[in-house]
C-alpha positions in Angstrom: -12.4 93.5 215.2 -12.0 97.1 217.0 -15.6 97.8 215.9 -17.3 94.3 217.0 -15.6 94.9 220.5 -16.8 98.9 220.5 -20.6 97.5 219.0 -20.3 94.6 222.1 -19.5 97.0 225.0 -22.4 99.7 223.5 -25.1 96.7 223.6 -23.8 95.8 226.8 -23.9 99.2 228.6 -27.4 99.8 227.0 -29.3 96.4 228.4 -28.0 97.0 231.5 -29.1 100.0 231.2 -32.9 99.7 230.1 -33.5 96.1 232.4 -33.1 98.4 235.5 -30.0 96.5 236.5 -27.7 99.5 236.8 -27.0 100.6 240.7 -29.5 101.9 242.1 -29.7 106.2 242.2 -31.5 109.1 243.7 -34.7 110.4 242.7 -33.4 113.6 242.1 -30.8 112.2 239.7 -33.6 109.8 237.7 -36.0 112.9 237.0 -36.2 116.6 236.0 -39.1 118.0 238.0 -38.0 121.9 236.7 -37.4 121.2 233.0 -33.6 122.2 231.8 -32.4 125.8 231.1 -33.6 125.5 227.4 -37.4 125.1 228.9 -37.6 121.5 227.5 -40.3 119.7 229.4 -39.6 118.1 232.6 -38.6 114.4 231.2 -36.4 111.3 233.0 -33.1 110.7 231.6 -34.2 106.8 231.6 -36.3 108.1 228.5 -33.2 109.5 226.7 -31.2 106.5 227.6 -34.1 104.3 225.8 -33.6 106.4 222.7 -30.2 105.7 222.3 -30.7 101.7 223.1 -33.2 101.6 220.4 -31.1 102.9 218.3 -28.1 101.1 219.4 -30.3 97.9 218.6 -30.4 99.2 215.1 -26.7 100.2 214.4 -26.7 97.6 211.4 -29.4 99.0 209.6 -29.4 102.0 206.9 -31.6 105.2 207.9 -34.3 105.1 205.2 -34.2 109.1 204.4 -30.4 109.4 204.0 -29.3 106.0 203.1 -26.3 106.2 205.6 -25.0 103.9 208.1 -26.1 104.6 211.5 -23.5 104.5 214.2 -24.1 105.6 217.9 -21.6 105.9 221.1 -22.2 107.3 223.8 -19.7 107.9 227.5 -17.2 108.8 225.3 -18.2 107.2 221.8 -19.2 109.2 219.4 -22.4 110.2 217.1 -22.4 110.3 213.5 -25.5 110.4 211.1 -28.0 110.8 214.0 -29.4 114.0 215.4 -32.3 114.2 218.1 -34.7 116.8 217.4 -33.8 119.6 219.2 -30.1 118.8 220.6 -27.2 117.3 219.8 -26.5 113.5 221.4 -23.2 114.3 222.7 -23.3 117.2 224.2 -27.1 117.1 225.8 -27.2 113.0 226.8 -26.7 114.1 231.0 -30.0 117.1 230.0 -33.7 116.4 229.8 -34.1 116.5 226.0 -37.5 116.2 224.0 -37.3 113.1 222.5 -38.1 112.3 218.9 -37.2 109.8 216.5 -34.7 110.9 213.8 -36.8 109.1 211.4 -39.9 111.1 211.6 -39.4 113.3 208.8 -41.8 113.0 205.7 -40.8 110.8 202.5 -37.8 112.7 200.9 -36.8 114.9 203.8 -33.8 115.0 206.4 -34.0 116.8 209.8 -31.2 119.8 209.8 -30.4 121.2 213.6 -29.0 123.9 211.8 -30.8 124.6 209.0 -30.8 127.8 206.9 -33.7 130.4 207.4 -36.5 129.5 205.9 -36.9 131.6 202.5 -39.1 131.3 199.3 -36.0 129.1 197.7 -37.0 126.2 199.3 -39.9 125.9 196.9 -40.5 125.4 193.2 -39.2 128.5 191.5 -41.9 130.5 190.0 -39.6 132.5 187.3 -36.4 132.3 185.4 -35.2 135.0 188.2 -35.7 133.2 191.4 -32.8 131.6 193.5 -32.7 128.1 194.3 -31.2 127.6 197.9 -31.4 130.0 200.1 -28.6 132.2 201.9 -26.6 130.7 204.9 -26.3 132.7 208.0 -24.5 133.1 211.3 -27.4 132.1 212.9 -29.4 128.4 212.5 -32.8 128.5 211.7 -34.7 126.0 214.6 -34.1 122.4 213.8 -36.7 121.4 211.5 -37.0 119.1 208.3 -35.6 120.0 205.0 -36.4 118.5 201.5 -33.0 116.3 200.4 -30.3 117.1 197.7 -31.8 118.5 194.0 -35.4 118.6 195.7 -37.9 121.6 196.1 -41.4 122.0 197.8 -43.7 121.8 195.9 -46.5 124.9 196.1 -49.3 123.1 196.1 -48.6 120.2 197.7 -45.5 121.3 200.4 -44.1 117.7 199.3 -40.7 117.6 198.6 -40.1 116.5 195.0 -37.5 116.2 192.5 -36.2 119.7 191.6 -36.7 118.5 187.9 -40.3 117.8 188.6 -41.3 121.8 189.6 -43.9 122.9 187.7 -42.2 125.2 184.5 -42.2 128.7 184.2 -42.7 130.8 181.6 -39.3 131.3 179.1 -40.6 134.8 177.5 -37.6 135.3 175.3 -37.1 134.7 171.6 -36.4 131.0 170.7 -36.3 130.0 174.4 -37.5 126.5 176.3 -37.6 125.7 179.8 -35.5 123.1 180.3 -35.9 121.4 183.8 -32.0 120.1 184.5 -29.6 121.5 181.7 -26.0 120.5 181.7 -23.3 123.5 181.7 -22.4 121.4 178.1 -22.8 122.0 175.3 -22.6 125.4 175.8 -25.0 127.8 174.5 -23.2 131.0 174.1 -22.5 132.1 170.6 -19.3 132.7 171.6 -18.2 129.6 172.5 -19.9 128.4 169.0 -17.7 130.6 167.2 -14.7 129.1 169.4 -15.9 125.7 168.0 -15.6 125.2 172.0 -15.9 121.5 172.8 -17.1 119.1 176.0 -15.4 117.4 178.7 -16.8 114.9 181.6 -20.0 116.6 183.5 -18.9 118.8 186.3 -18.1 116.4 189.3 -18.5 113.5 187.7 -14.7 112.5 188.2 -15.2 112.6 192.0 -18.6 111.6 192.6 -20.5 114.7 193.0 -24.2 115.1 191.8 -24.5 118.4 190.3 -27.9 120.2 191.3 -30.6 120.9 188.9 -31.0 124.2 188.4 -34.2 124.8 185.8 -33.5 127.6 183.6 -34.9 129.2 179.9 -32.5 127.4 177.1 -32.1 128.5 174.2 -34.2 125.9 170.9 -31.9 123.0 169.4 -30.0 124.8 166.8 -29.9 128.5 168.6 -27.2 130.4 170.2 -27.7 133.0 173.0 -25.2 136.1 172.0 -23.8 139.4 173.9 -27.7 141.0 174.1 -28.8 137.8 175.6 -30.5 136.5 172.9 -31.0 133.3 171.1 -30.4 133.5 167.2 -29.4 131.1 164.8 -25.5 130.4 164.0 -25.4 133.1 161.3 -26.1 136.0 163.2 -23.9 134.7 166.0 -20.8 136.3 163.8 -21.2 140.1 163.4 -22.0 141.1 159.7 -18.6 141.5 157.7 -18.3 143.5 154.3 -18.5 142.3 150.9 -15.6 139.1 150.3 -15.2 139.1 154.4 -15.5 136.6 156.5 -15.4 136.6 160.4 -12.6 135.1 162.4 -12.1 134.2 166.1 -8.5 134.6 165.7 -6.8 136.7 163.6 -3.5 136.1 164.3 -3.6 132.5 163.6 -5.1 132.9 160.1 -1.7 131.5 158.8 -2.2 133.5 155.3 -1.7 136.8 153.7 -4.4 139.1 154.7 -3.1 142.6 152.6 -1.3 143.3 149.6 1.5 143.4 151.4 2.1 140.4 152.8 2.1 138.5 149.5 5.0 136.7 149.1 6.2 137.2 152.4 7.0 134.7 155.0 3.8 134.4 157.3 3.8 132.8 160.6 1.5 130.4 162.0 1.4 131.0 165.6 -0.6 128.5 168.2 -2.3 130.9 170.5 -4.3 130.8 173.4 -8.0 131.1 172.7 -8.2 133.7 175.2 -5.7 135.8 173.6 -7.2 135.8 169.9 -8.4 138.6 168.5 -11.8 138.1 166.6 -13.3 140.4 163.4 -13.5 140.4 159.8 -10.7 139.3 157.5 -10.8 138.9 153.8 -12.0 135.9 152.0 -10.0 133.1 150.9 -8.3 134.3 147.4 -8.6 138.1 148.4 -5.9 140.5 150.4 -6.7 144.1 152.0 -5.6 146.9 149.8 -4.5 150.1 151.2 -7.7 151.7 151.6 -8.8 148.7 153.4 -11.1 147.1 150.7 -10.8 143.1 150.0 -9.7 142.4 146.5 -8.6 139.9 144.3 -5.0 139.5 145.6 -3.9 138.9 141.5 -5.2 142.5 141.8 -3.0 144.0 144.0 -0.5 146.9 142.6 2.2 146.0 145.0 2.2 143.0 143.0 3.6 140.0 144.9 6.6 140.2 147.6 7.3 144.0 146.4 7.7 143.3 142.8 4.5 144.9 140.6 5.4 142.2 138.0 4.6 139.2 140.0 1.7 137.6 141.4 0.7 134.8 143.7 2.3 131.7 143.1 4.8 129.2 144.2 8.2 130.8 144.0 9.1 127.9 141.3 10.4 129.6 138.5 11.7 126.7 136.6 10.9 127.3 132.8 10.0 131.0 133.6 13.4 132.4 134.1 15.8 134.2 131.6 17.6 131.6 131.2 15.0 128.5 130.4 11.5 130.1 129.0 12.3 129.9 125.7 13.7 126.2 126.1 11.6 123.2 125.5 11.8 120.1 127.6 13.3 121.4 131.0 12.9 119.3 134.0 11.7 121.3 137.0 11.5 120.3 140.4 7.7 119.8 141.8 7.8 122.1 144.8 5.5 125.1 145.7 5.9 127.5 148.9 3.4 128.8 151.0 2.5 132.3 150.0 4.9 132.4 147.1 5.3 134.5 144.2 5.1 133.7 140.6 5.7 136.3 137.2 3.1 137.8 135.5 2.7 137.5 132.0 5.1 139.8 130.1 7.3 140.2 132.8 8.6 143.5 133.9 7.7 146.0 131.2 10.7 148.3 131.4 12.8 145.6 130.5 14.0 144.0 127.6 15.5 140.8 126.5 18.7 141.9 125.4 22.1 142.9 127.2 23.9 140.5 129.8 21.8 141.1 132.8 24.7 142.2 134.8 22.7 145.9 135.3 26.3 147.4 136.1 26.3 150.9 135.6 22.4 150.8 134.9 21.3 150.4 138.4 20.0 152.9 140.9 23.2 152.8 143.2 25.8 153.6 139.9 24.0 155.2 136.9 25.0 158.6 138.1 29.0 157.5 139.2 31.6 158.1 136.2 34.3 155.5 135.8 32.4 152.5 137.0 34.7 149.5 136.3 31.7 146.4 135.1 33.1 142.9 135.4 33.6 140.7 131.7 30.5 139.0 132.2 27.0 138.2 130.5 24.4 135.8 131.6 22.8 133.9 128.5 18.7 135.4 127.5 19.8 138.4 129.9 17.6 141.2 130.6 18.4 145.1 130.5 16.4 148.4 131.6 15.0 150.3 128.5 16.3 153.4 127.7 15.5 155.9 130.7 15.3 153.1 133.2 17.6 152.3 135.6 17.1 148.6 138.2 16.6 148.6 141.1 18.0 145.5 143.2 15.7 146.3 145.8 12.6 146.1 144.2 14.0 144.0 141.5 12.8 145.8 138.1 13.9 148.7 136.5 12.4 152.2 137.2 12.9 155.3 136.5 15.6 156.7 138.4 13.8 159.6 140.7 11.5 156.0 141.7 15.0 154.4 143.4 14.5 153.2 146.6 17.6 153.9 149.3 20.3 152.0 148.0 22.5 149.9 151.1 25.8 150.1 149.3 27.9 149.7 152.8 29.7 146.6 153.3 27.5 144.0 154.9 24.1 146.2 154.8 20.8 145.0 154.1 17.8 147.2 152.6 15.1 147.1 154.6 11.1 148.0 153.4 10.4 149.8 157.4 13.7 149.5 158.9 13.3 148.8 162.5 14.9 151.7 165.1 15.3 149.2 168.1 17.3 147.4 168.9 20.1 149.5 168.3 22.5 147.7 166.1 26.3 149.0 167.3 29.1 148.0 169.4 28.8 149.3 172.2 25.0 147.8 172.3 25.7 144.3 170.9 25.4 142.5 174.0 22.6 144.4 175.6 18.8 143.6 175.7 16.4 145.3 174.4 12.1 145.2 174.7 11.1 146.6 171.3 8.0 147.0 169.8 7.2 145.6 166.4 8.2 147.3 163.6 5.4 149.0 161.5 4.4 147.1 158.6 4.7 149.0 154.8 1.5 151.3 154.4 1.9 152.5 157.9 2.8 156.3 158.1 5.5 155.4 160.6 7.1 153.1 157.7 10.3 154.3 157.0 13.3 153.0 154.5 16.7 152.1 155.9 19.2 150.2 156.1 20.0 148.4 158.8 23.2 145.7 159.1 22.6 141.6 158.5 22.0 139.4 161.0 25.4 138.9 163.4 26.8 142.3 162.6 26.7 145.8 164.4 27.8 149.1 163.8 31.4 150.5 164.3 32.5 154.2 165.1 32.8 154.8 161.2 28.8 153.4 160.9 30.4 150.7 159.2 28.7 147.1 160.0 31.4 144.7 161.4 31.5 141.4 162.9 30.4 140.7 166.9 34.0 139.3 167.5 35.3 142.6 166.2 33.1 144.9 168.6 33.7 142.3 171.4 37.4 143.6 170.9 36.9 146.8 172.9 36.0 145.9 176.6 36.7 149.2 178.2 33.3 151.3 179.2 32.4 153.9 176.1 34.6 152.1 173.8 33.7 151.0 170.6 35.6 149.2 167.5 36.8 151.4 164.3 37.2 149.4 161.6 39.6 151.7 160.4 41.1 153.6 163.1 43.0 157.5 162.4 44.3 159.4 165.0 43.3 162.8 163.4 41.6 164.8 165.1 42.9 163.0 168.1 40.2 162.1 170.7 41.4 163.3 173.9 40.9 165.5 176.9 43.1 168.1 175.9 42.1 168.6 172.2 38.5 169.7 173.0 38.0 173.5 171.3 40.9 172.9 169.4 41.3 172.7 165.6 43.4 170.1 163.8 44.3 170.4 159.5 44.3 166.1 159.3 45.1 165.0 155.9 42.3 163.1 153.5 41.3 159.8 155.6 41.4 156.5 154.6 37.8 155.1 153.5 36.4 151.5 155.8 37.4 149.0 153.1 40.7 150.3 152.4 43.4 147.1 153.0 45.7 150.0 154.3 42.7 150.3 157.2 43.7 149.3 160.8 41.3 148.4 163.2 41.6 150.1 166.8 39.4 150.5 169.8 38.6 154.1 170.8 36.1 156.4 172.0 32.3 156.3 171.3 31.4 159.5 170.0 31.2 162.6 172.5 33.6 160.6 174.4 37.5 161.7 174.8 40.2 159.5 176.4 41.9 161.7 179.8 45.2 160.7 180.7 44.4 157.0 182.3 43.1 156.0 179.0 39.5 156.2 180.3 36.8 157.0 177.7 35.2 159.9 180.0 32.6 162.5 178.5 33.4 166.1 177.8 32.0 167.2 181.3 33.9 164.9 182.9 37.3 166.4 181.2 36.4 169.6 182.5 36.7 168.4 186.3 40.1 168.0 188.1 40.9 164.2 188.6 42.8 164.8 191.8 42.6 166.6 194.8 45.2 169.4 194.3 43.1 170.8 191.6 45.1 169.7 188.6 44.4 167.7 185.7 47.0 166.2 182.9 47.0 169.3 181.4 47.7 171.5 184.8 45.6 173.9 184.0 42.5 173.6 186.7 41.7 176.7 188.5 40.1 176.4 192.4 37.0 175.2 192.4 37.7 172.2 189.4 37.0 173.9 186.2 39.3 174.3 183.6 40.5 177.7 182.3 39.4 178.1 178.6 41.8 176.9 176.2 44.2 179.1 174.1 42.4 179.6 170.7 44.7 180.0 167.5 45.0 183.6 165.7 41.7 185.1 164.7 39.6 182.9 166.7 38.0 182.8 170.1 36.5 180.6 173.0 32.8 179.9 172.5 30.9 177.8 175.2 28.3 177.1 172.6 29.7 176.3 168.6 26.4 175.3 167.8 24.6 178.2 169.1 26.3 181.0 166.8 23.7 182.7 164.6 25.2 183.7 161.1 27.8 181.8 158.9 30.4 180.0 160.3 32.7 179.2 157.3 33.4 180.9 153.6 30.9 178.7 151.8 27.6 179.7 153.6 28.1 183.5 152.6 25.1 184.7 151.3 23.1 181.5 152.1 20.2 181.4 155.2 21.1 180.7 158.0 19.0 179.1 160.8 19.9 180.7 164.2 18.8 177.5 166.7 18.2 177.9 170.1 20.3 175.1 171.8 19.5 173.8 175.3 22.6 174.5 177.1 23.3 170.6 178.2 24.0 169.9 174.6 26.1 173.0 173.7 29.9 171.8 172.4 32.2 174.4 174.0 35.2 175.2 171.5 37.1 178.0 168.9 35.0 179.5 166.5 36.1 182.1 164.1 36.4 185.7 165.8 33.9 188.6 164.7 34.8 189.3 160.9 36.5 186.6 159.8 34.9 183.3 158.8 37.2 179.4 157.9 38.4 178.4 154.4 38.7 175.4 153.1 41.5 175.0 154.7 40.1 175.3 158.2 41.6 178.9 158.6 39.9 181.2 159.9 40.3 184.6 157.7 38.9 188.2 156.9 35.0 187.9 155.4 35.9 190.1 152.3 38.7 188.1 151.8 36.9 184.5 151.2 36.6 183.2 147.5 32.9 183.8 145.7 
């Protein structure tokens, strides 16, 4: 209703205006004998008032160039979809203006008051090179006519035609076509190919936008455009890979063993960003990496399958090829097979043979050197034993010969690990920090090392002794930590730094006499509030007066050395003394380090001539035992 009443009062104002039957004014006011200050001919207002009644007449209709509604206002109405030639309706209505119809423009053109500057864009491009709309400026261009949306001139012609139309240019390049409007999908980079990359909607499509033809050199149906920009067939998209390689676009998702190593082992199947994949060669289905980094046959591999040379690829179901069932007929096994599982070899291992119990005790790589080992009563039925020479090795799980034993985790709750990891740290005093480690290295890698490292939930005590969280969680103090079984001998505080202390044989972890205790992390003694302090900070006075527990602070907070037993003096360096240091290292080299001072372990060491027992006495060189 707002709009009939607006449309009423514009037709209104406009009659009145043309029939003359406005009040009557001034010469001066009706004509422009000067021109205006643009240099516009002199012209009467009457004939810009006409313009706008025409076209106020017209307000229904479409505009034949743009196909948009036409709608004019003028004394405080305003203009939308209409432009006079050279000035804006609005602003210029009270100035002589040039008059022109907005609808003079040639078939397929608009008129632009503020149109770029004119450049050779605005035709039909001539090469694969040339720009298609040309740059906008600070500064308009004279009003003029333009060609419409996804239209160019045409050379020959100056029409303005569909941009799809232009003329082609050349496409010089290997297994190019022109191609007058090609959509940004499907793509036709090799890598996106590779990436098996697929479409969505057309760009603006969603929201109603016509995307501009831009004419460009395609690659053929069936050819891919790669890094040096140009178009080959699929194959050669992928670089060339070695003999039984293929190329992937993600390594890390290959979800399979990819070297010898990883046979048998549990292999994760990460989803991964695209962008994130690494792409390159990998072996062929069927075939591993070996350790010179040659794809073979992974049957072929001489690390066998999950560490053991005697097994190969298979599903970890060894129903009817154990010890205990391959000689029996008729046994019911379950129909299961895991991923990247193992499977024996024929013949099994070939240091063993099929007599004995299978128990191993005393024949394995952490006892067959011990005298006195105590072997339970039992035998397992079709058991296996080392042949003579061999020794097992629970690690690896066959026999070897003993100088081939791997590191042998014999401490309670242990765990033997192929490259032990160094981080996180796995004691007490670190079991509720985080850590940001790097992966450990895999086997092969010269950074690989053996270890053993404590199972999952359990962490390190002061005797390196792998206890439960709950027991480390025990000592709350700062530089605490849990001892599994606890001995105050040496004791571990202030005031027995630099001394020595004869403590009788120790009780072993494991021991049921064994009492667990909290006490001080190791360089760390306990002063005289039962703080856990470090040796530097046992040296300073704790109070004011100069004095610490011990009373013997001198000015300026150090404490004096302490009283060394007979035959033995103060050194401010233990580790630093260059020669032997006790009876058994006579006639033996000895390194003489250089320590950096920070480290150095102030204490009593033996006096010139004399050197420590057994006992821990310090007594006359010529007098020590040969």
């Amino acid at each position: 209703m707002l709009k009939l009443i607006i449309f009423a009062a514009l037709v209104s104002t406009f009659f009145v205006t043309v029939s003359g039957k406005e009040p009557a004014k001034s010469s001066e006011s009706e004509s422009c004998d000067e021109g205006d200050d643009e240099g516009n001919e002199p012209q009467t207002r009457s004939r810009a008032r006409n313009h706008v009644a025409a076209v106020s007449e017209d307000i229904t209709q479409k505009d034949a160039a743009t196909g948009e509604n036409l709608r004019v206002q003028n004394q405080g109405y305003t203009v939308d979809a209409l432009t006079l030639p050279n000035h804006s309706l609005t602003e210029r209505l009270k100035m002589c203006v040039v008059c022109r119809d907005h609808d003079t423009c040639p078939e397929y053109e608009v008129y632009d008051e503020c149109p770029p500057v004119k450049c050779d864009a605005e035709y039909c491009p001539k090469s694969r090179d040339d720009s298609l709309t040309c740059p906008i400026g600070i500064v308009c261009d004279p009003p003029r006519c333009v060609c419409m949306n996804n239209r160019h001139r045409d050379r020959k012609t100056g029409k303005c035609i569909l941009t799809q139309s232009c003329p082609p240019f050349k496409c010089d390049g290997p297994n190019e076509e022109y191609e007058p409007c090609p959509g940004d999908c499907p793509s036709e980079k090799c890598s996106d190919y590779l990436g098996n990359k697929t479409c969505g909607p057309p760009a603006g499509t969603r929201i109603g936008i016509v995307v501009p033809c831009k004419p460009q050199c395609r690659c053929k149906k069936g050819f891919y455009r790669n890094s040096d920009n140009v178009c080959v067939k699929p194959k050669d998209c992928a670089p060339k890979c070695p003999k039984n390689e293929v190329y992937s676009t993600c390594i890390q998702a290959e979800c399979r063993a990819l070297n010898c190593n990883q046979l048998g082992e549990s292999i994760s199947c990460p989803k991964l960003d695209p962008s994130k994949c690494k792409k390159g060669c990998v072996c062929a289905e069927g075939y591993v990496r070996n350790k010179k980094g040659k794809c073979i046959p992974q049957d072929t591999c001489p690390e066998g399958c999950g560490g053991d040379p005697n097994a190969k690829t298979g599903c970890s179901n060894y129903c009817g090829h154990s010890c205990s069932d391959y000689n029996k007929k008729g046994v019911f096994c379950p129909l299961f097979c895991i991923v990247n599982g193992c499977a024996c070899k024929d013949n099994g291992d070939p240091n063993a043979e099929k007599t004995g119990c299978g128990t191993y005790c005393g024949h394995s790589c952490s006892d067959y050197n011990k005298t006195g080992v105590i072997c339970p009563a039992v035998c397992n039925p079709d058991g296996c034993s080392c042949k003579k020479g061999y020794v097992y090795d629970p690690n690896v799980k066959k026999c070897v010969l003993p100088k081939k034993c791997t590191l042998q985790c014999t401490g309670a709750n242990e765990e033997y690990k192929v490259c032990a990891p160094t981080c996180p740290p796995e004691t007490c005093d670190t079991s509720n920090a985080q850590f940001k480690c790097v992966p450990p290295p895999k086997p092969g890698d010269p950074k690989c090392k053996e270890g053993c490292r404590c199972k999952s939930g359990y962490y390190r005590d002061y005797h390196n002794v792998c206890v439960k969280k709950s027991d480390c969680s025990k000592c709350t103090k700062p530089n605490q930590i849990y001892d599994s079984c606890w001995y105050n001998c040496p004791p571990d505080t202030c005031d027995s730094i630099g001394k020595s202390y004869s403590c009788p044989l120790q009780r072993v972890p494991g021991d049921p006499k064994c009492v667990g205790k909290c006490r001080c992390k190791k360089d760390y003694y306990t002063n005289s509030k039962g703080e856990c302090i470090s040796e530097s900070e046992c040296e300073k006075c704790e109070s004011e007066s100069g004095s610490d527990e011990s009373g013997d602070c001198e000015d300026g907070g150090t404490k004096e050395p302490p009283k060394c037993p007979k035959n033995e003096v103060y050194s401010t360096c233990t580790q630093g003394q260059c020669g032997p240091k006790n009876c058994s290292q006579l006639g033996k080299p000895i390194a003489c380090p250089k320590i950096d001072p920070k480290y150095c372990k102030k204490g009593c060491i033996c006096a010139e001539g004399y050197l420590r027992d057994e006992h821990g006495k310090c007594i006359p060189k010529d007098k020590c035992r040969e």
